[in-house]
Legacy VTK file of the C-alpha trace (Angstrom):
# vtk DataFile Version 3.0
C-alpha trace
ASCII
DATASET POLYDATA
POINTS 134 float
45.302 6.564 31.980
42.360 6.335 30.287
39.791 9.115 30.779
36.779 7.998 28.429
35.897 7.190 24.718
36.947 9.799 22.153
34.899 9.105 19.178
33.242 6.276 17.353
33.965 5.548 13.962
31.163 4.516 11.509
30.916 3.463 7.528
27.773 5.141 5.745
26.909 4.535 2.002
25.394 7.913 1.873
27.377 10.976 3.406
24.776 13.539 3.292
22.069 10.972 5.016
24.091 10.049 7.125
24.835 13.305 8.041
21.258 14.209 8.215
20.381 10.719 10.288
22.689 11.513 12.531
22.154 15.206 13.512
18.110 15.262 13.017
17.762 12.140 15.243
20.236 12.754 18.067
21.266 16.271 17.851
24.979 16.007 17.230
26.421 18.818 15.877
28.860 18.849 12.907
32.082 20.153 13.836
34.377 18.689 11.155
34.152 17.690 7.582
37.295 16.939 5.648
37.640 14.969 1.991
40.622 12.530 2.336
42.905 11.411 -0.575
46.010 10.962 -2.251
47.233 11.389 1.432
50.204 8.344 2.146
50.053 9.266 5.733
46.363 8.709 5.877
46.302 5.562 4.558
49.356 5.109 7.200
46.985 6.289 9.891
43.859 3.933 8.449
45.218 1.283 7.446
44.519 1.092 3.896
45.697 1.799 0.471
44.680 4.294 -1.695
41.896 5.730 0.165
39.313 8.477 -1.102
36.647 9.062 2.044
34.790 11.773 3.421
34.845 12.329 6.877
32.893 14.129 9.503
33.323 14.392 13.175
30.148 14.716 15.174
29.525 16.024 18.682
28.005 14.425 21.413
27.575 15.308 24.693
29.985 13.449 25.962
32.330 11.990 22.892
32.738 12.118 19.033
30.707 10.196 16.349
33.333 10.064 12.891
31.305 9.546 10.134
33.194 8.063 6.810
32.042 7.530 3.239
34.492 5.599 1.189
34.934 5.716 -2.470
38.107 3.914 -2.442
38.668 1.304 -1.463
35.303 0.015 -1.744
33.634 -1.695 1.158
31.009 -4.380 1.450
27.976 -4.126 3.673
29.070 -6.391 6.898
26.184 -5.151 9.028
25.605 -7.607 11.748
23.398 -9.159 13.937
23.617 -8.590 17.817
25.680 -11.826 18.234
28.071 -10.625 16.509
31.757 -9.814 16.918
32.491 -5.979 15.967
29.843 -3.430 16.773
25.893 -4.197 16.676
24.631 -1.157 17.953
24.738 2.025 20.293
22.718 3.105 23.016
21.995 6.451 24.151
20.822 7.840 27.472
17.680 9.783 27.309
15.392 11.971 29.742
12.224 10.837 29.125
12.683 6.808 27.428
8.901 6.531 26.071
8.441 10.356 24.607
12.259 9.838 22.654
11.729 5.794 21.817
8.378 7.574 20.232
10.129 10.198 18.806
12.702 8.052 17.402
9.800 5.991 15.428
8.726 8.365 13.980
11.766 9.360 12.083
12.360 8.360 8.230
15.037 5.866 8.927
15.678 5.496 12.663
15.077 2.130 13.751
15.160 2.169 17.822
14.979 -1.600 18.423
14.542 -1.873 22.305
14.260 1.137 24.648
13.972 0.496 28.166
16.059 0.900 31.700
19.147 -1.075 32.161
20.677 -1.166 35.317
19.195 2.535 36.574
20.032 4.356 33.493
17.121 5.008 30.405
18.832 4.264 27.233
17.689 3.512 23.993
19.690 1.021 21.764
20.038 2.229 18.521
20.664 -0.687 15.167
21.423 2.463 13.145
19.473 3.945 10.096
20.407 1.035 7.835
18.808 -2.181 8.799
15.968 -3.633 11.437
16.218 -6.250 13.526
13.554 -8.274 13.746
LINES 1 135
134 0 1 2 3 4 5 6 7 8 9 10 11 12 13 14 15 16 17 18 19 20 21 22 23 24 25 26 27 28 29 30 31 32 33 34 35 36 37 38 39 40 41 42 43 44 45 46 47 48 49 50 51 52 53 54 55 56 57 58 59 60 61 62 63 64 65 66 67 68 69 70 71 72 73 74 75 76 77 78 79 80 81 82 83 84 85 86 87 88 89 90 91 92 93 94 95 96 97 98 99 100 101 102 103 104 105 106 107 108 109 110 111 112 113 114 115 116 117 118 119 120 121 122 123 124 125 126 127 128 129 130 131 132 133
């Protein structure tokens, strides 16, 4: 049975802004940092060959965001649009939508591209620190 979602998986160019993105802008808490490489049964687990990546595990209050950096093999930038397939974006739920969409604005490098109620619940939907949707 399935009880929830365990963590989120997300590519970053830059591990320490990510990092900083990530925990100054939402509050999750580092709990796990770990340097993966010349490990067979990680590439195994990934997927990949020959993998060199830093990881970090954040907390949420409710699930895991895993933060990786590769440096082998070396990714392209396949950011997307909300149409899509893959994943376009996250939302969060807030407290208080307007003071946190403002909050969010504010930041160096969080781009909060709609905030409003869906279906009884105040989330913000987050593109992520690396691109703005128009």
């Amino acid at each position: 049975m399935i009880k929830g979602i365990h963590h989120i998986a997300i590519g970053v160019p830059d591990m320490a802004a990510g990092l900083a993105f990530y925990t100054q802008a939402f509050g999750f808490e580092v709990v796990q940092r770990q340097t993966i490489a010349n490990a067979p049964l990680a590439d195994q687990a990934i997927g990949l060959s020959g993998v060199d990546a830093d990881m970090a595990m954040l907390k949420t209050a409710n699930c895991f965001v895993e933060l990786w950096q590769y440096r082998a093999p070396v990714g392209s930038d396949a950011t997307s649009r909300p149409c899509d397939l893959g994943y376009p974006h996250f939302a969060v739920e807030v407290e208080d939508i307007d003071s946190e969409y403002q909050r969010l604005l504010g930041m160096r490098h969080a781009i909060c591209w709609r905030a409003r109620q869906f279906w009884g619940c105040k989330r913000c939907v987050w593109s992520g620190p690396l691109r703005q949707y128009d």
